[in-house]
N, C-alpha and C positions, 0 to 999 in steps of 0.2 A: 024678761030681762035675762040676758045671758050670765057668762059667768066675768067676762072681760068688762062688762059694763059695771055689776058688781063691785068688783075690784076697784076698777076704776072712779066708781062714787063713793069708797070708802077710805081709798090712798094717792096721794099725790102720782100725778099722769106719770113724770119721772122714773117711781119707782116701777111702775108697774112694767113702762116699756123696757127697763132693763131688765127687767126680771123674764119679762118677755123675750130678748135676746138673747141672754146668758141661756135659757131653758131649751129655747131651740138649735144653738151649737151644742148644748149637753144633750138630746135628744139625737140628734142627727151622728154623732159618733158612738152610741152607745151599741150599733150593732156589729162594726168592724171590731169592735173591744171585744166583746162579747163572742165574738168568731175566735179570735186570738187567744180566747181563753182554753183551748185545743192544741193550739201550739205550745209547746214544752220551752221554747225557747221565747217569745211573748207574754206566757200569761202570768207572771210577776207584775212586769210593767202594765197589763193589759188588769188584772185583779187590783191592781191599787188606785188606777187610774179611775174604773168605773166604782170604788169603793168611793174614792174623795165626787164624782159624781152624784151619788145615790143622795153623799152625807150635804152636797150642795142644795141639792132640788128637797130635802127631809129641809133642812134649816131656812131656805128662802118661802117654801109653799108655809111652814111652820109660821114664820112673822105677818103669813099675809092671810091667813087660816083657812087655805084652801084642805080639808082634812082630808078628803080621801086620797091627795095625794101625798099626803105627810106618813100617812098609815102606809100604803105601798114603799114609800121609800124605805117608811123605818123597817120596815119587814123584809126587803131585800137586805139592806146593809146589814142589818142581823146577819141573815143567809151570808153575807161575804165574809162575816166573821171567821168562819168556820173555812171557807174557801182558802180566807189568805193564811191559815197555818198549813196548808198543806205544800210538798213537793211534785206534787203531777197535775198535768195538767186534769180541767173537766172534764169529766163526762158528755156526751151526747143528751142524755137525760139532763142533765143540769145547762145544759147551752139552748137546747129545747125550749125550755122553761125560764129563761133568761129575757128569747127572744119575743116571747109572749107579753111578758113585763116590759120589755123594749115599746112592744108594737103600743101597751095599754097607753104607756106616756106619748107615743107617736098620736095615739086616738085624742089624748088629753090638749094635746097641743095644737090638733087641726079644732079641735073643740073653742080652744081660746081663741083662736085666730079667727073664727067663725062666727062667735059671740056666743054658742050655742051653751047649754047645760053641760055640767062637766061627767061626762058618760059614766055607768056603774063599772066597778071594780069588777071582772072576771072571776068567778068563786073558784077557778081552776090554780087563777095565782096565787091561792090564798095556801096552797098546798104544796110543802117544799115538797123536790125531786129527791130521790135518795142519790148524795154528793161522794158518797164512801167509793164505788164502784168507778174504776178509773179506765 
């Protein structure tokens, strides 16, 4: 049994398919944001935008207790904590490391759509970039 099947014998069909939409438009824009976050003139709007993303997909996977993507979220949104008090833009090293976590939830998302198991977490993301260096 997959992970969508799961789900889906535990929560009405409804929520799951929204949850299923909302995740694949927050999926699918998290890499042009995350490029953006380079640009001096974008990465405000680009840092808050994938901040209220991270805190969406942490609070919907949270009610539906998919963990390990509650545990990746809350661990990035932490990491943007620190992102959004600054004035320059990212790093290379920190947009790098962005898009990795990008690709994990890209993985998670061909995973639900497949019905497959929800793929292991990358031990590489589990290790912030150093964000200081601009």
């Amino acid at each position: 049994m997959g992970v969508r099947t799961d789900l889906e014998n535990r929560f009405d069909f409804e929520i799951i398919d929204e949850f299923l939409d909302h995740y694949a438009m927050m999926v699918e824009i998290m890499e042009p944001l995350i490029i953006d976050l380079s640009n001096r003139d974008r990465f405000h709007r680009s840092i808050e935008e994938l901040f209220r993303i991270f805190h969406n997909i942490k609070s919907a996977s949270s009610y539906l207790k998919i963990e390990s993507m509650v545990r990746l979220a809350t661990f990035v949104e932490d990491a943007f904590e620190q992102l959004r008090t600054r004035d320059v833009p990212a790093n290379e090293e920190t947009i790098t490391w962005l898009i990795s976590v990008s690709d994990m939830f890209m993985q998670w998302h061909e995973d639900l759509k497949m019905d497959n198991e929800l793929s292991k977490i990358h031990f590489s993301l589990l290790i912030l970039p150093d964000m200081e260096d601009a």
